[in-house]
C-alpha positions in Angstrom: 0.0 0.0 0.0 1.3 3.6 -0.5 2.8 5.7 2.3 1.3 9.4 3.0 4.0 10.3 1.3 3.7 8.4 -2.0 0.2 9.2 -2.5 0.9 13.3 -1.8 3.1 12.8 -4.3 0.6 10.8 -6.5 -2.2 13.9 -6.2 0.7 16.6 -6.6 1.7 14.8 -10.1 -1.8 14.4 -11.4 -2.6 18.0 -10.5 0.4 19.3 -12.4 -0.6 17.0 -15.2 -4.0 18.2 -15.7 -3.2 22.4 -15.3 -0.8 21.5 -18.0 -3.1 19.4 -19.9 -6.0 22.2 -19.4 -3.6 25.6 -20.2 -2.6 23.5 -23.6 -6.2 22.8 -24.5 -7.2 26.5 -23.0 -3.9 28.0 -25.4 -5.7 25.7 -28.5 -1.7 23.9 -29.2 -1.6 21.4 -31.6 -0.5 18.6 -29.4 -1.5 19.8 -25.8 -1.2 16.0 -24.7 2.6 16.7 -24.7 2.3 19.4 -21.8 0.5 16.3 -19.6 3.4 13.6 -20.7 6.0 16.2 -19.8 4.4 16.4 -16.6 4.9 13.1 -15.7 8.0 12.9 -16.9 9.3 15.7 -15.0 7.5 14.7 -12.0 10.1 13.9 -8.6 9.5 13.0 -5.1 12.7 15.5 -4.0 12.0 19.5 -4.8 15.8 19.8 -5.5 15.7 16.8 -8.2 12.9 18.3 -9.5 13.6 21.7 -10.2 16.8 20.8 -11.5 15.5 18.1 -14.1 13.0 20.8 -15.0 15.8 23.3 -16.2 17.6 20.7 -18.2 14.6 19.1 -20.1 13.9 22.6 -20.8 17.0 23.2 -22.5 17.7 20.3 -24.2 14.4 20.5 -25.9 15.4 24.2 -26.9 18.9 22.4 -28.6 16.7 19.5 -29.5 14.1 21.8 -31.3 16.6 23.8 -32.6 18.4 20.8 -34.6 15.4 19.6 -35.7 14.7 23.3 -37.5 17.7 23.1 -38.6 18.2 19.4 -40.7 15.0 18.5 -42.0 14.2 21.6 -44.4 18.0 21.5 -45.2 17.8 17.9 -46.3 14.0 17.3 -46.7 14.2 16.1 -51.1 17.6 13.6 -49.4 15.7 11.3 -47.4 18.5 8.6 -46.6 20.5 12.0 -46.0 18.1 13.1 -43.5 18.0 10.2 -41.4 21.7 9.9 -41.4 21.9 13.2 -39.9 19.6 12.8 -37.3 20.6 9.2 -36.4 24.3 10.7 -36.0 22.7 14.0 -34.0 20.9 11.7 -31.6 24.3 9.1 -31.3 26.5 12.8 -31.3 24.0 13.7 -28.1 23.8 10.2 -26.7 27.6 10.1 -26.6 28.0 13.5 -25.0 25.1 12.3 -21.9 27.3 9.3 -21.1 30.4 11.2 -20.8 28.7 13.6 -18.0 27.8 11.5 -15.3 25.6 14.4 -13.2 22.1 15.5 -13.7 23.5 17.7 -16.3 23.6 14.5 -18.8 19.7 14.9 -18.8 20.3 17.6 -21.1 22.5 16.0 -23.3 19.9 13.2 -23.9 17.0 15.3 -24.4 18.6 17.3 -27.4 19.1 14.0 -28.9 15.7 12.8 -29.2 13.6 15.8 -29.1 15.2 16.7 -32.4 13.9 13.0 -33.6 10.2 13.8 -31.8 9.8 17.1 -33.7 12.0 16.5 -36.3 10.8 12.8 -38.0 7.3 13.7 -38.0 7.2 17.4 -39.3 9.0 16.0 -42.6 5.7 15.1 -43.7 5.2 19.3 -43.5 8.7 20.6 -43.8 7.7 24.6 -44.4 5.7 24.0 -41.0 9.5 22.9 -39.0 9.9 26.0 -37.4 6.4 26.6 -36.1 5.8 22.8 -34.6 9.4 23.3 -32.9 8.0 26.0 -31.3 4.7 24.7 -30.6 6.5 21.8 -28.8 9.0 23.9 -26.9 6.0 25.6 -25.6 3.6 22.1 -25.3 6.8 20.8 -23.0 7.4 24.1 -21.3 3.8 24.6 -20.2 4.3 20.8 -18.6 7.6 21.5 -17.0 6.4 24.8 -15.6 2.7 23.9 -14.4 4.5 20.2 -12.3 7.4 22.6 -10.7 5.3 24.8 -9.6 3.3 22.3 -8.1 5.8 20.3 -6.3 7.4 23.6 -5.2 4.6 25.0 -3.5 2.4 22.4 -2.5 3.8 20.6 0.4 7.3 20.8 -1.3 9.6 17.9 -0.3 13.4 19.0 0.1 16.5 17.1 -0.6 18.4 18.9 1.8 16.9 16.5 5.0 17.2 13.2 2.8 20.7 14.0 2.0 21.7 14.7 5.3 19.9 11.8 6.2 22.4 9.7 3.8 25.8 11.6 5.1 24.6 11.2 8.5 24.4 7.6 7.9 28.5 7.8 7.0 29.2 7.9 10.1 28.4 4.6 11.9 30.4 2.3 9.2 33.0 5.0 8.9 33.6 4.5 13.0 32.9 0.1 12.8 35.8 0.6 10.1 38.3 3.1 11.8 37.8 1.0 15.0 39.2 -2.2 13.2 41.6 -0.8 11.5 42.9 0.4 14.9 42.7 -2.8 15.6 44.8 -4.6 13.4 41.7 -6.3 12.2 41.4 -5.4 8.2 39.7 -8.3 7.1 36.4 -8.3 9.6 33.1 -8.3 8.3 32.6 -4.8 9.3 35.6 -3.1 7.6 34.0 -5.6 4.1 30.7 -3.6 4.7 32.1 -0.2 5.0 33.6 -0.7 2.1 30.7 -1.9 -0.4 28.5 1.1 1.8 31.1 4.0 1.2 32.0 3.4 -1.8 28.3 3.7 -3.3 27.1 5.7 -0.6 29.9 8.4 -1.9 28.5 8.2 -5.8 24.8 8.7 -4.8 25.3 11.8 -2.5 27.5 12.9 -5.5 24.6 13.2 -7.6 22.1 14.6 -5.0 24.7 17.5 -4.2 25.0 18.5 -7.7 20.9 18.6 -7.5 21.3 20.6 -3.7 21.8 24.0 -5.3 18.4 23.8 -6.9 17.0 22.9 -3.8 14.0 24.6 -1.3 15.8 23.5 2.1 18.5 25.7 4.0 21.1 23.0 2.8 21.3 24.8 -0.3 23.7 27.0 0.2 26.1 24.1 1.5 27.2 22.6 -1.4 30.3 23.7 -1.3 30.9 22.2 2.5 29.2 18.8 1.6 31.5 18.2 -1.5 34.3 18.8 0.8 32.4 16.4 3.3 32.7 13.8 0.2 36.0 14.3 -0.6 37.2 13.8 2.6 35.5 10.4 3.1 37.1 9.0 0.0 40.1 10.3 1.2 39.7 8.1 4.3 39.4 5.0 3.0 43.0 4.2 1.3 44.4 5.3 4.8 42.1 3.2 6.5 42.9 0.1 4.4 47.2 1.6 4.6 45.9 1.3 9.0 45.0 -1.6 9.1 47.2 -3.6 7.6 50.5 -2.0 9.3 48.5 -2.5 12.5 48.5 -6.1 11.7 52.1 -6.5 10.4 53.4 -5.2 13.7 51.2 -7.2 15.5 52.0 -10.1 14.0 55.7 -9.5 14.5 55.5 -8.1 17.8 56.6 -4.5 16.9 53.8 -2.5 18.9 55.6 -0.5 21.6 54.0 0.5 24.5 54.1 4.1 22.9 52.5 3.1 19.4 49.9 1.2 21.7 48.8 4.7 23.8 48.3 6.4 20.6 46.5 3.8 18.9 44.6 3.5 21.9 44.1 7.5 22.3 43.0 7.4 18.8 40.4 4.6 18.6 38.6 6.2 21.7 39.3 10.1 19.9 37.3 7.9 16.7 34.5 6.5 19.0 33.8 9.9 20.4 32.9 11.5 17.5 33.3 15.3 18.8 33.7 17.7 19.3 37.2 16.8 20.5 40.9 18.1 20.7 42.5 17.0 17.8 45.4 19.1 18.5 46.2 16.6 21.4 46.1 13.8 19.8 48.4 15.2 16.9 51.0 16.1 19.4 51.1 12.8 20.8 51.2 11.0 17.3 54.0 13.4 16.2 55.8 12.2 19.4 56.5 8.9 17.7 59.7 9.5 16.4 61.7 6.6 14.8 64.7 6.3 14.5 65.4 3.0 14.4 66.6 1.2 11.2 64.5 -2.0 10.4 61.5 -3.2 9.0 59.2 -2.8 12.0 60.9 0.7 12.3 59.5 1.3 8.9 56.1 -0.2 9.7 55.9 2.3 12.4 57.0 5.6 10.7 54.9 4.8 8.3 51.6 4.1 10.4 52.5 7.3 12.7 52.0 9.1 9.1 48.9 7.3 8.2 47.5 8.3 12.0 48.0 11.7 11.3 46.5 11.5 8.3 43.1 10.1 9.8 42.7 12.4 12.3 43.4 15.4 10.3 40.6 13.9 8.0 38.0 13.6 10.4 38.8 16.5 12.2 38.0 18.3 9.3 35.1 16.0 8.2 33.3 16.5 11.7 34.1 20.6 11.7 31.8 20.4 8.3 29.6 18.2 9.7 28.6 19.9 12.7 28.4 23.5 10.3 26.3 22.2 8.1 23.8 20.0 10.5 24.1 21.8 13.4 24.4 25.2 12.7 28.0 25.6 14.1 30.8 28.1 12.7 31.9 27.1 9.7 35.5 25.7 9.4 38.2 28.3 8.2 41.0 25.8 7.6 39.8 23.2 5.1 42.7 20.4 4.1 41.5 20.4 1.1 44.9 21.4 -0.2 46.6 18.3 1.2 48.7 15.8 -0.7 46.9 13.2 1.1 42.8 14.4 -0.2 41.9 13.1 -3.0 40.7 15.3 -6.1 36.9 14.4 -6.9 37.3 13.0 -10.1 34.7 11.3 -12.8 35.8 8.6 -15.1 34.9 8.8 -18.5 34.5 5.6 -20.7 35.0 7.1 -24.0 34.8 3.7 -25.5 31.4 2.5 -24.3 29.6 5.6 -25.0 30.8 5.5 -28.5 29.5 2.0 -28.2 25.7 2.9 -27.1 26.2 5.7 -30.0 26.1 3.8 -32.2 23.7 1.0 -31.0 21.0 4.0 -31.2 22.1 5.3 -34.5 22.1 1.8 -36.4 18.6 1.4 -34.8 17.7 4.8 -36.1 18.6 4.3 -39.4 17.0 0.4 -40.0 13.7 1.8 -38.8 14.1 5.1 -40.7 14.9 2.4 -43.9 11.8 0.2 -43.5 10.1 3.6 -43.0 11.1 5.3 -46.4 10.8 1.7 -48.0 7.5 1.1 -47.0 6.4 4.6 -47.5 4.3 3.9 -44.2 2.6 7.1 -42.6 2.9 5.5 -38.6 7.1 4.9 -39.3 7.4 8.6 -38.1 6.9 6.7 -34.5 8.8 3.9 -35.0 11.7 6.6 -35.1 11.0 8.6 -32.7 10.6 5.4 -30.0 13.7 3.5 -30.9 15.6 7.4 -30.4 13.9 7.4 -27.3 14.5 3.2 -26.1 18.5 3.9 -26.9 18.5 6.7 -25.1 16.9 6.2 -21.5 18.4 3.1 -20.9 22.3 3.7 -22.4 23.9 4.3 -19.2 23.1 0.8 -18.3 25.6 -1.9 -18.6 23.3 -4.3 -20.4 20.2 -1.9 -21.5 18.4 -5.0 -23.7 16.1 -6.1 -20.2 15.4 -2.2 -19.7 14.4 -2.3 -23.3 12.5 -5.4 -23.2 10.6 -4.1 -20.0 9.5 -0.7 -21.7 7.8 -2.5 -24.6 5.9 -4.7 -22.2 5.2 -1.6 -20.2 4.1 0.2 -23.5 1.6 -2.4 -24.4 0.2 -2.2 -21.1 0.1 1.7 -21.6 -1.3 1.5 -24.7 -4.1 -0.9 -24.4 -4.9 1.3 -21.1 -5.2 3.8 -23.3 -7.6 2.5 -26.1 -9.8 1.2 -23.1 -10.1 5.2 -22.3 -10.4 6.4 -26.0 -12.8 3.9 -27.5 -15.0 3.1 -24.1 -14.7 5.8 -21.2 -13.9 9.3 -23.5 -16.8 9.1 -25.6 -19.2 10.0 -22.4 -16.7 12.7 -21.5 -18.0 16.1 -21.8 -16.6 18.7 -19.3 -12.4 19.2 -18.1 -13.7 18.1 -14.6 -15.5 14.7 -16.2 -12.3 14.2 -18.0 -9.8 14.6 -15.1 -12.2 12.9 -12.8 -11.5 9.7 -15.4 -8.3 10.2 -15.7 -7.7 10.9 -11.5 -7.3 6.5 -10.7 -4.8 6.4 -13.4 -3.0 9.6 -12.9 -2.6 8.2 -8.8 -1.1 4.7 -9.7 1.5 6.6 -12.1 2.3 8.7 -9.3 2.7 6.3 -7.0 5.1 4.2 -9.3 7.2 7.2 -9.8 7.4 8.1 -6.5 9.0 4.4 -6.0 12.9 4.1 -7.1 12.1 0.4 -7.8 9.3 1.4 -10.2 10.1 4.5 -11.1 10.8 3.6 -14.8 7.5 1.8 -15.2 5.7 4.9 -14.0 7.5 7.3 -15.8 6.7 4.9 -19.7 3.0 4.9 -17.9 2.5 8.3 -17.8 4.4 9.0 -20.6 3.3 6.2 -23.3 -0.1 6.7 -21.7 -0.6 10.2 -22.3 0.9 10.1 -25.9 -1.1 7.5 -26.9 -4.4 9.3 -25.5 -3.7 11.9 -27.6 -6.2 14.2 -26.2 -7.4 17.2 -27.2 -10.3 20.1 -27.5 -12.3 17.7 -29.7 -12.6 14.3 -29.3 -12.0 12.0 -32.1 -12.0 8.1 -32.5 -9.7 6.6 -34.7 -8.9 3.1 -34.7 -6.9 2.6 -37.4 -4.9 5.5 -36.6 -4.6 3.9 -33.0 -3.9 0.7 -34.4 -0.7 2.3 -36.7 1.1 3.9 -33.8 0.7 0.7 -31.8 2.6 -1.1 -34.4 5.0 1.7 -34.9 5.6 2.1 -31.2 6.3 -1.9 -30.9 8.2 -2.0 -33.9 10.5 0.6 -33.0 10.9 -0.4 -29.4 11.1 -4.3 -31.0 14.0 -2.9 -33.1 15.8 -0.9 -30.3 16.0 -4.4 -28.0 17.6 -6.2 -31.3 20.0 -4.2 -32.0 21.1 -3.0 -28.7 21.2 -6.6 -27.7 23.8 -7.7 -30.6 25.6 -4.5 -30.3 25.5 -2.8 -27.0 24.9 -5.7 -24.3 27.9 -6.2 -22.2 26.9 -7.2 -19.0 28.2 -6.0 -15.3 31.0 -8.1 -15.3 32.4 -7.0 -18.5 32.4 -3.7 -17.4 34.2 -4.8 -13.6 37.1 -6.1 -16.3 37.0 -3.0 -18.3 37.4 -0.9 -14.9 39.9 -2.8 -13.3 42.0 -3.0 -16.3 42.1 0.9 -16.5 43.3 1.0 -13.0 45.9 -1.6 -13.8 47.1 0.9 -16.7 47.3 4.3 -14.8 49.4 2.3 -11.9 51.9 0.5 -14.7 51.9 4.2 -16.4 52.8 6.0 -12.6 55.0 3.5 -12.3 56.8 4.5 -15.6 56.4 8.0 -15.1 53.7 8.5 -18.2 50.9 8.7 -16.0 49.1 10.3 -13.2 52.1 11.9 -11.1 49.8 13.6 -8.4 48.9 11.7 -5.5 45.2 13.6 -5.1 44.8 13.1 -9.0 45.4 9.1 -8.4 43.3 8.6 -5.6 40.7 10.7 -7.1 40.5 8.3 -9.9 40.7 4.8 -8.0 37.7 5.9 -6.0 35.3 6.9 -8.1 36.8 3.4 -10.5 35.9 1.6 -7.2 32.2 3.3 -6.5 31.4 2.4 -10.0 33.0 -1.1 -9.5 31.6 -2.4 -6.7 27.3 -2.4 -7.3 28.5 -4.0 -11.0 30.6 -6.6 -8.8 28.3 -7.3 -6.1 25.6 -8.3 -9.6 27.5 -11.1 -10.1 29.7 -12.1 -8.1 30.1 -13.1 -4.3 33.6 -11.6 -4.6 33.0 -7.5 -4.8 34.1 -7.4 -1.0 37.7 -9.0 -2.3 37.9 -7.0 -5.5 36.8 -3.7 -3.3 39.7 -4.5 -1.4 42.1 -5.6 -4.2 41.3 -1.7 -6.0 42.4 0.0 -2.2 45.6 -1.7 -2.2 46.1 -1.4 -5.9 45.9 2.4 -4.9 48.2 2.0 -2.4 50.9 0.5 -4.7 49.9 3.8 -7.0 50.3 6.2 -3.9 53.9 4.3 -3.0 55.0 4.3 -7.0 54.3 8.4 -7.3 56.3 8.7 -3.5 59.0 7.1 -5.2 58.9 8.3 -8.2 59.3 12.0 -6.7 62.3 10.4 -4.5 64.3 8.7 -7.0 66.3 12.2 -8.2 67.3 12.5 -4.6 68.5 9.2 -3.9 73.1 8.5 -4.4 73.7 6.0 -7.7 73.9 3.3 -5.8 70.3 3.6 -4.5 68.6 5.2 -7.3 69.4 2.0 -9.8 67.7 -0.5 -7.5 64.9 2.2 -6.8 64.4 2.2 -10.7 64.2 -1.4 -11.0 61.4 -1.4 -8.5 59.7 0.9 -9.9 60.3 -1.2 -13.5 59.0 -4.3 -12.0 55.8 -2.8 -10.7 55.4 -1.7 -14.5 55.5 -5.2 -15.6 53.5 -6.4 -12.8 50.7 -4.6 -13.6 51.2 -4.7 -17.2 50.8 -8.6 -17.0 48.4 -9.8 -14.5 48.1 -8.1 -11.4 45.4 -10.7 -9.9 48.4 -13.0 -10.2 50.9 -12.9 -7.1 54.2 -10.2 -8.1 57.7 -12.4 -9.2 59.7 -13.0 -6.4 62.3 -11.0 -8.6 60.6 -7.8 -7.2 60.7 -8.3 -3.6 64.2 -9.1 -4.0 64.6 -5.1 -5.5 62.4 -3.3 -3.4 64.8 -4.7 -0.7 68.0 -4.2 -2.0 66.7 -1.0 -2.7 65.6 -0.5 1.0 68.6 -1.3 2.0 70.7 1.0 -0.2 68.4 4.3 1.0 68.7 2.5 4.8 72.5 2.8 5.2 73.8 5.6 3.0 75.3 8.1 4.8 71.8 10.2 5.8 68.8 8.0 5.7 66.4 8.7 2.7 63.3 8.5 4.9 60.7 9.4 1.8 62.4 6.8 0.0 61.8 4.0 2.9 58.7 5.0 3.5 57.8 4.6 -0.5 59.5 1.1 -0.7 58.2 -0.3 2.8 55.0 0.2 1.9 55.3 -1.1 -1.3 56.4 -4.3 0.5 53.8 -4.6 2.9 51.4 -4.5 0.1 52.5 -6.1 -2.9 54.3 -8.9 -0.2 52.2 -8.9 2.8 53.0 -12.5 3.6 56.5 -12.8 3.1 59.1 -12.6 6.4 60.7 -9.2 7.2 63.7 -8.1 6.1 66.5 -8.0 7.7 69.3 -5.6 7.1 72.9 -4.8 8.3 74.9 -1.7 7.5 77.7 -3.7 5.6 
C-alpha cells in the first residue's frame, strides 16, 4: 500500500498534469497531450531533483528543437541523408550524456531525441519545421512549468533532510571501520561492509549535491561544504585500508611498543567519540612517535605514525563540516582540502562504451528510418522517434536489452490502457472536470510508481506512453486505425531498439568490472613509468570513483566485490607508494637510485601482466635491496623507505621481514 508520502506525491503529479493538460487545451496547441506527458516525466519526489530536471529538459528541448529546425528543411528532397543526420545528431548527443555522469547529462539526452520527436514527424510538412518546434518547446514548457510549480509549493519535499539523512548515515560504518583498523583487524566483516556502503554511498550523495543547489531546504547554500564532506570520506578510505594492515604486520611481529599502543589506543577512543574533540592533542602525541630505528618494524611504524596523522586530520575536518552544516555551528576556516593526502573528486569517463551505445541508437535509427522510407508507411514517423527514445533512456546501463525489453511490455500495457479510455470511457466525457475525474485513478497509480525508485521507470513509460497515446485534445476523435498504426510503430520501434542493442551494445556488469579494473591496472603501470598520473590527489581521485562504479557491477554477479573492493584500495596503495617514489628517485646517491628504478620497473610489468596473479619473487628481492641501499647511506632517505616499505607490505604482505645490516 502507498505511504502518505507516496500518494501526496501521486495527487501533486496528477494536479500538475491536468493544469498543464488544461492551459494547452485553453492555449488551442496542436498537441496539448505533450504538456501532460512532460508532466509526468518531470514529476520527482525531492523539490531539488525536481527543479533541477526541470531546467535541463527545458533546454535540451530548446537544442533539440533547434536541430530539428535546422536538418529537416535542409535535407527534406535527401531522405536517406536526413535520417543519417539525425541518427548521427541523436548518437553525437547520446555520446556527450554518457560522458557527464551528473544530472546535467539529462540535457545532453533530451537534445538528442527531441530533435527525432519534432524532427521525424514534421517531414511530412517541412515549411511547417519552425512553427511545430516551437509549438513543442511551448507544449513541454507549459508541462515543466505547471509540475514545478506544483511540487514547489504544494507541500514541497526538500532534498536537503534526505541527504543529510544519507551523510549522516557515514558515520556509523566509517567508526565500525576506523575501529578495526585500529585494531589490526582489516579483514572483519565490518571493515568488508564499509567498504561496499562507502563506496556507493559516496557516488549517490555525488549526484544529490550537484541537485542541492536547486534545492528549497536551508542545505542549499552548503554545497560547497558537503562536496568537501565527500572528498574527505574518499580520502579516508585508502588510509584506513594503509591502518589496518600496518597494525597487523606489527602485531604479528611483535613491533607495537608501549608508545604506538597509547596512541592507537588515544585514537580509537578520539574515533568513537565522534566530537567535538581536541584534535590538536592527539596530533602532538602522534608526532611524538619519532623513529629512528633502522629496520622493518621501524618502517612499519614511521609509516603508520604518518597514516595516524593523516586520519585524524581527516576527520577532524570531516566533523568541523559536519557539525556546520547539521548543526548550525561556525563554519571551518582551515579546510585540508589542499593536502597531498585528499583526494581530487574525479569522474571517469569511458569514451569507449559511450561511443558504443552511439552507435547502437544510431544503427537502430537508421534500420527503422529504412523500412520507413521503403514502405512509405505514414505511422514509421513513431517507429523513429521510440527506438531514439529506447536507446537513449536506458544507455547508461551496462546491459540496456532487459530495460528495453521491459519498456515495450510496459508500453503495451500503456497502450491498451489507453484504447480502453479512447474507445469506451472518453466518448461520455463532456466537461475538463468529467475528464480529469476519469483520468484521476490512473493519474494516482502513475504517481505512486514514480514516486518508487524500484518502479520508477514503469511509472514514468505509464504516464508517458499513456498520455501520448491518449492523444487528447479540445475535440474528441475516434480513430482506430490510426490507434492501431502507432501501436505497431511504437512496438516495432521499441522491438527494433532491444535487437539491436542486444547484438551490439549488451555487455553485461561483469564486463564492465574487467574494463574498470583494467584501466586501474594501466594508470598504476603508467605512474609506475612515469607516463601517468604523477599527483597523489589526481590518483586517488580516480581509484575511488573506479571503485564506486565497480563495486554495485561486482556485487551483480559475483560473491567476490568485497575481495575486489579491497584488491582496487591496495592497488591504490601501490599507485600512492610508485608516485612517492617516483618523486624520491632524483634524490636518492647512484647506488640507491638503480635499484629504486628497478622497483619501480618491476611494478610496470606487474601490472602490465596480470596483477590478480601474485608479483615475481624478482621484485621483492629489488624493493629490498633497494631499502637497504636508502637505509644505510650516509643520511637515511626516509621518503624513500617509507615509499619502498610500503610497497612491501602491500605487494608482499606474507613474506618474512627483512633484515638488514649496514655492511
Amino acid at each position: 500500500m502507498p505511504t502518505t508520502d507516496e500518494l501526496l506525491f501521486a495527487l501533486k503529479a496528477f494536479a500538475g498534469a491536468m493544469a498543464a493538460l488544461y492551459i494547452a487545451l485553453w492555449l488551442g496547441l496542436e498537441n496539448p497531450y505533450w504538456a501532460m506527458a512532460t508532466a509526468y516525466i518531470v514529476a520527482q519526489p525531492l523539490t531539488g531533483a525536481l527543479r533541477s530536471k526541470a531546467l535541463y529538459r527545458f533546454f535540451g528541448t530548446l537544442t533539440g528543437g533547434t536541430a530539428a529546425v535546422v536538418i529537416v528543411p535542409n535535407l527534406v528532397n535527401a531522405p536517406v541523408l536526413l535520417s543519417l543526420a539525425m541518427a548521427l545528431w541523436v548518437g553525437l548527443c547520446l555520446y556527450l550524456s554518457l560522458l557527464d555522469r551528473s544530472p546535467r547529462a539529462y540535457m545532453f539526452m533530451l537534445a538528442g531525441y527531441t530533435a527525432g520527436i519534432i524532427g521525424f514527424p514534421g517531414i511530412m510538412a517541412p515549411g511547417q519545421i519552425f512553427q511545430t518546434a516551437l509549438t513543442r518547446v511551448e507544449e513541454i514548457s507549459i508541462g515543466i512549468a505547471c509540475t514545478t510549480l506544483v511540487g514547489t509549493v504544494v507541500f514541497p519535499r526538500p532534498l536537503g533532510p534526505v541527504l543529510a539523512r544519507r551523510v549522516a548515515g557515514w558515520a556509523r560504518p566509517g567508526i565500525a571501520w576506523a575501529t578495526a583498523a585500529l585494531e589490526g583487524r582489516g579483514d572483519a566483516a565490518e571493515v568488508g561492509e564499509a567498504r561496499r556502503k562507502l563506496a556507493v554511498e559516496t557516488t549517490d550523495v555525488a549526484m544529490m549535491t550537484t541537485q542541492l543547489a536547486f534545492d528549497t531546504s536551508h542545505l542549499q547554500s552548503a554545497v560547497r561544504h558537503i562536496t568537501n564532506f565527500r572528498i574527505y570520506v574518499l580520502s579516508l578510505m585508502p588510509v584506513l585500508s594503509s591502518i589496518g594492515d600496518r597494525v597487523a604486520q606489527l602485531r604479528a611481529e611483535g613491533g607495537v611498543t608501549p608508545e604506538l599502543q597509547r596512541v592507537l589506543d588515544a585514537t580509537k577512543g578520539w574515533v568513537q567519540a565522534g566530537g567535538p574533540e581536541d584534535a590538536d592533542a592527539l596530533q602532538t602525541q602522534i608526532n611524538a612517535l619519532a623513529e629512528e630505528e633502522i629496520s622493518w618494524a621501524g618502517m612499519l611504524r614511521a609509516s603508520l605514525a604518518e597514516r595516524l596523522s593523516e586520519l585524524v586530520s581527516i576527520m577532524r575536518h570531516a566533523r568541523a563540516i559536519r557539525r556546520h552544516v547539521f548543526e548550525g555551528d561556525a563554519a571551518p576556516q582551515s579546510p585540508a582540502t589542499d593536502a597531498e593526502f585528499i583526494a581530487i573528486a574525479v569522474q571517469i569517463q569511458d569514451h569507449g562504451l559511450a561511443l558504443l551505445s552511439a552507435l547502437a541508437a544510431a544503427v537502430s535509427i537508421l534500420l527503422v528510418c529504412v523500412f520507413w522510407i521503403g514502405t512509405g508507411w505514414t505511422a514509421g514517423a513513431g517507429a523513429a522517434v521510440i527506438v531514439a527514445v529506447a536507446c537513449s533512456f536506458f544507455a547508461a546501463q551496462d546491459d540496456p536489452a532487459p530495460a528495453i525489453a521491459l519498456m515495450t511490455r510496459n508500453a503495451a500495457i500503456a497502450t491498451l490502457g489507453a484504447g480502453v479510455y479512447t474507445f469506451l470511457i472518453l466518448p461520455r466525457v463532456i466537461t475538463f472536470a468529467e475528464l480529469a475525474l476519469v483520468l484521476l485513478p490512473a493519474g494516482v497509480v502513475v504517481g505512486i510508481l514514480i514516486s518508487r525508485p524500484a518502479t520508477f521507470g514503469t511509472g514514468m513509460i505509464f504516464g508517458a506512453i499513456g498520455s501520448t497515446s491518449l492523444a487528447l485534445n479540445n475535440v474528441y476523435s475516434s480513430d482506430f486505425a490510426a490507434y492501431l498504426n502507432s501501436t505497431i510503430a511504437l512496438l516495432l520501434g521499441l522491438t527494433t531498439a532491444f535487437t539491436v542493442t542486444k547484438l551490439i551494445r549488451s555487455v553485461g556488469a561483469a564486463w564492465s568490472a574487467r574494463r574498470i579494473m583494467r584501466a586501474g591496472w594501466r594508470d598504476i603501470a603508467a605512474a609506475a613509468q612515469d607516463q601517468g598520473p604523477q599527483d597523489r590527489a589526481v590518483l586517488t581521485g580516480l581509484m575511488m570513483d573506479r571503485l564506486s562504479l565497480l563495486v554495485p557491477r561486482l556485487a551483480a554477479v559475483s560473491a567476490g566485490a568485497d575481495i575486489a573492493a579491497a584488491d582496487v584500495l591496495h592497488d591504490l596503495r601501490v599507485g600512492l607508494n610508485v608516485i612517492g617514489l617516483q618523486r624520491a628517485l632524483p634524490g636518492l646517491p647512484q647506488m640507491a637510485r638503480a635499484p629504486a628504478a628497478a622497483v619501480l620497473d618491476g611494478v610496470a610489468a606487474h601490472y602490465q601482466a596480470n596483477p590478480l596473479e601474485p608479483p615475481p619473487g624478482a621484485l621483492l628481492e629489488a624493493i629490498d635491496t633497494a631499502t637497504h641501499a636508502a637505509a644505510f647511506d650516509t643520511v637515511p632517505h626516509k621518503e624513500a623507505l617509507m615509499m619502498l616499505s610500503g610497497l612491501r607490505s602491500v605487494l608482499f604482505a606474507q613474506a618474512p621481514p627483512p633484515v638488514w645490516s649496514p655492511a
